[in-house]
N, C-alpha and C positions, 0 to 999 in steps of 0.2 A: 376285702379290706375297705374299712371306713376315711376315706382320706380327711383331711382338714380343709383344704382347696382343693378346688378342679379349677383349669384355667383353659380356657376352649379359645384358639385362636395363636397361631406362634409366630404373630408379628412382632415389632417393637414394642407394643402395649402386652402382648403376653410375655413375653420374653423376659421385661422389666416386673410383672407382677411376679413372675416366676423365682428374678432373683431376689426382690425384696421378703417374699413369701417363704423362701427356704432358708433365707437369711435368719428371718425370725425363730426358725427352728419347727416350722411346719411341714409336716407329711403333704407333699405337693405333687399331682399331675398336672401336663400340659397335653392337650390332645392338637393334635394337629395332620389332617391327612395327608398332607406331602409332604414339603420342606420349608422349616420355619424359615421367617424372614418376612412374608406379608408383600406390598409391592414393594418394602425397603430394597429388597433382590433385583429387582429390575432397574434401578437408578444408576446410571453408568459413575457420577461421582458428586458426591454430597459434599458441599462447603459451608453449611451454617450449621453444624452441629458442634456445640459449644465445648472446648477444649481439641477438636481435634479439627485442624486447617485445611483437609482435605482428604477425602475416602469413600471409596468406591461401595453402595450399599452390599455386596456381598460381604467385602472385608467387615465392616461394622457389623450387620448381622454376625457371623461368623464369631467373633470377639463378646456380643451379648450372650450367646448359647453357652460358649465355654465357660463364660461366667457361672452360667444356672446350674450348670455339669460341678461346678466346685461346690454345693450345697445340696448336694441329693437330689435336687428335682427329675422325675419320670418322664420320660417325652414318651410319649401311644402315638404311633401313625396309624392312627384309624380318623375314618370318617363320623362324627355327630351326626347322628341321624335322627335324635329326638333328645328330651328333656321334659324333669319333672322337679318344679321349683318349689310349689308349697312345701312348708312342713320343716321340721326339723333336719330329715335325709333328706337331701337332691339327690337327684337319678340322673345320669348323663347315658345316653343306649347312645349305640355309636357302630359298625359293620362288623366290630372284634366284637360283641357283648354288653355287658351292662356296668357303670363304677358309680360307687355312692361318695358322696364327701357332704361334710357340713356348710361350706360355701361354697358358690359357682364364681369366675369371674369372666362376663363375655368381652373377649377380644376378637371378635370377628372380624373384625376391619372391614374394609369396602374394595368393591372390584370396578375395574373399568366401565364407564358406560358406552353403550354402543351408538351406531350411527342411524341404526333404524334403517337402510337403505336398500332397495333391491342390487341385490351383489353381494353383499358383504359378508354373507353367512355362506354364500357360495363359494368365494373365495378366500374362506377365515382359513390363513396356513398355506394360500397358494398365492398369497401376495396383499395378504389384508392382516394386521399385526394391530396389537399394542403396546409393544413391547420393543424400542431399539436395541435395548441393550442386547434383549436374547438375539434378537434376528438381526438387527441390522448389516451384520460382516454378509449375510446371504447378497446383500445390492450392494457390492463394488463393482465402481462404476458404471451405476447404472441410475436411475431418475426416480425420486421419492415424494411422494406427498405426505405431511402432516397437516391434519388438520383438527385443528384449536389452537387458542390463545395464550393458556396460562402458562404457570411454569413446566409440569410435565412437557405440554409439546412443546414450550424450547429447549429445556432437556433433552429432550427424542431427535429436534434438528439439527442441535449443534452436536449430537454423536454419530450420526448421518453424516453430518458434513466430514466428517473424516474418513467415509468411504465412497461415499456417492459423488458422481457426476455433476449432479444436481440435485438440490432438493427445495421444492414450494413449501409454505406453511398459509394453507388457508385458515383462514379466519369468517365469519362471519358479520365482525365488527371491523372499525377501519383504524385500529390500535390494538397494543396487544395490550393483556392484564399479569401483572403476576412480578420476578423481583428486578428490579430497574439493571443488578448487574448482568443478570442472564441477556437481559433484551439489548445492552453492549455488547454482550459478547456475539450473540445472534446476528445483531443487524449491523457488523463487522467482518462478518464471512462473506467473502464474494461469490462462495457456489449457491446461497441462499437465497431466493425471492421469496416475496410477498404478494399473496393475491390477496383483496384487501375486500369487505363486505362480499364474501362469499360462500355459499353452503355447496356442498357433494350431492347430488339428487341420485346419484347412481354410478357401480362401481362395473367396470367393462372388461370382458377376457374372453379368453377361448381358455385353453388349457390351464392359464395364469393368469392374472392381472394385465391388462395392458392401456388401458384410458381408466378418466374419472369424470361425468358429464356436470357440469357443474352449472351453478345459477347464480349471477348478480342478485343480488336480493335488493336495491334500489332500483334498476330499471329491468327485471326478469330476465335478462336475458342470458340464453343459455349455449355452453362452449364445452366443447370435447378436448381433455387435455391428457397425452399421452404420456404415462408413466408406469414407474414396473411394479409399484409397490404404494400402498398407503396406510398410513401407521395414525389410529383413531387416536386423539386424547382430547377428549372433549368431557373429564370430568368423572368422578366414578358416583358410585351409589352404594349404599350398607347393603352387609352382609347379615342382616337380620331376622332374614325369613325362621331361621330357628324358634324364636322367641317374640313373633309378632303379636302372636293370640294371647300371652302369658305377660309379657311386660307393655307399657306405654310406650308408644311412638308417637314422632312428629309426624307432620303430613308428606314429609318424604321418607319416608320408613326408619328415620332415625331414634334410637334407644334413648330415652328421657331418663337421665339422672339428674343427682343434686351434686353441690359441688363438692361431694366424698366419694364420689362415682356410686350411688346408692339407689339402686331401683325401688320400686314399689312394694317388693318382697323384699322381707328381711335376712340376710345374707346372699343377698345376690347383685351383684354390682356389674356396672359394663366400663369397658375404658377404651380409649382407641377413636380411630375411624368410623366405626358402628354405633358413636354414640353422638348426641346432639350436639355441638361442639364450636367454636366459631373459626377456629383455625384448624387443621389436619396436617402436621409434619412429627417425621419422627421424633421430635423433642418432645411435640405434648403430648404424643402418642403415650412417649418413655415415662411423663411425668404424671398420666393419667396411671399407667398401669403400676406405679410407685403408689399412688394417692388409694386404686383400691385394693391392691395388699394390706396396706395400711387399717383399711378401713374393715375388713376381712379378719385382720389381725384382734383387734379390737370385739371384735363381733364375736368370737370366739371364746377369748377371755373372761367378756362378759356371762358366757352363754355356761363357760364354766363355774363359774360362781354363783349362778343362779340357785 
């Protein structure tokens, strides 16, 4: 089967291209290897997404999908494992096989970045997370570190704080970054401190997690601080290794389009997380992946009239 779209990626940016793209009456796949949603699924509960005043990212996910379901779009739980953009057919190869379509749209988004730290790979899953939402209920009552600044990790402390004993948010800098009401709501919880101009050099256990060694970054010095859990948010990075040799990036591996989401080949666009961007939430994820439907749409039309 020759599709019209392939749309690689089932976060909000694919989600949204998905329902614009079936809307218009195009033969649509979405591939995505596990379950759509993107990190929207990990966010315990989203309040600035526009018309709706509070909601948990699975509900919201949840609610985009059944949309795409009401316009024919195909969802493949398989893995992309390569890609072939020139030409009139793309090739998307993937762990199921091979699918052709006349457009691609990448919505890979981005994944969490890590801490780089001896430990941390040793105890990914035995008490080293990025994720409160999934894990968090595992430390009741018990003592948690996050550390970063922005909105993710006050997101991750203030849904901690409704299990945990205790929970630090280190930071690196001596303020946090990110939206003024979360950092009310944060530094309004009593089980919450702040350790202020501090990095993690090293994450400590025997079986599990139980210290974080930590360094003053204004006078070095360094402190062993006991806890059962540390949950990284310190920022993510594209998911663009697919398409790094094939399309333009930025010098942090981010996808360079224009603002029709429009790469350097013709019918191939990225939208999302994975692409160059000044903001990442799911609103412009949603409104990128609307823009290259769109743009996809058009592309086609064109292509048929030639």
């Amino acid at each position: 089967m020759l599709y019209d779209i392939m749309i690689i990626g089932g976060g909000p940016a694919g989600l949204t291209a998905s329902l614009y793209a079936g809307r218009a009456g195009h033969n649509v796949v979405l591939f995505e290897k596990m379950f759509v949603g993107g990190q929207a699924v990990t966010t315990y509960e989203i309040e600035n997404y526009p018309g709706v005043p509070a909601v948990s990212g699975p509900e919201l996910v949840q609610k985009m999908e059944e949309q795409t379901k009401l316009f024919g779009v195909t969802t493949i739980h398989e893995e992309v494992t390569g890609l072939s953009l020139e030409g009139d057919v793309k090739t998307v190869t993937t762990t199921g096989g091979q699918y052709e379509g006349k457009t691609v749209i990448l919505t890979t988004g981005a994944r969490p970045k890590r801490l780089e730290v001896p430990g941390e790979q040793e105890f990914w899953g035995r008490g080293v997370s990025v994720c409160a939402t999934c894990d968090g209920a595992f430390y009741k009552g018990k003592v948690t570190a996050v550390v970063g600044g922005g909105n993710t990790a006050m997101e991750n402390a203030i849904f901690l704080s409704k299990f945990c004993e205790k929970v630090y948010v280190i930071h690196r800098r001596d303020t946090l970054r990110g939206e003024k009401s979360l950092m009310k709501r944060l530094e309004a919880l009593p089980n919450v401190s702040f350790v202020w101009d501090t990095v993690v050099e090293e994450i400590r256990g025997g079986q599990v997690v139980n210290g974080i060694t930590l360094r003053q970054v204004k006078t070095g010095e360094t402190s062993v601080l006991p806890v059962d859990g540390v949950f990284v948010s310190i920022g993510v990075q594209p998911n663009s290794g697919l398409a790094q040799d094939i399309l333009e990036t930025d010098d942090y591996g981010y996808l360079v389009t224009d603002q029709n989401m429009c790469t350097r080949i013709a019918g191939v666009y990225a939208a999302g997380d994975a692409r160059r961007t000044p903001l990442r939430q799911i609103v412009t994820a949603a409104a990128d992946g609307a823009i290259a439907a769109y743009s996809a749409s058009i592309y086609l039309a064109e292509e048929s009239q030639a």
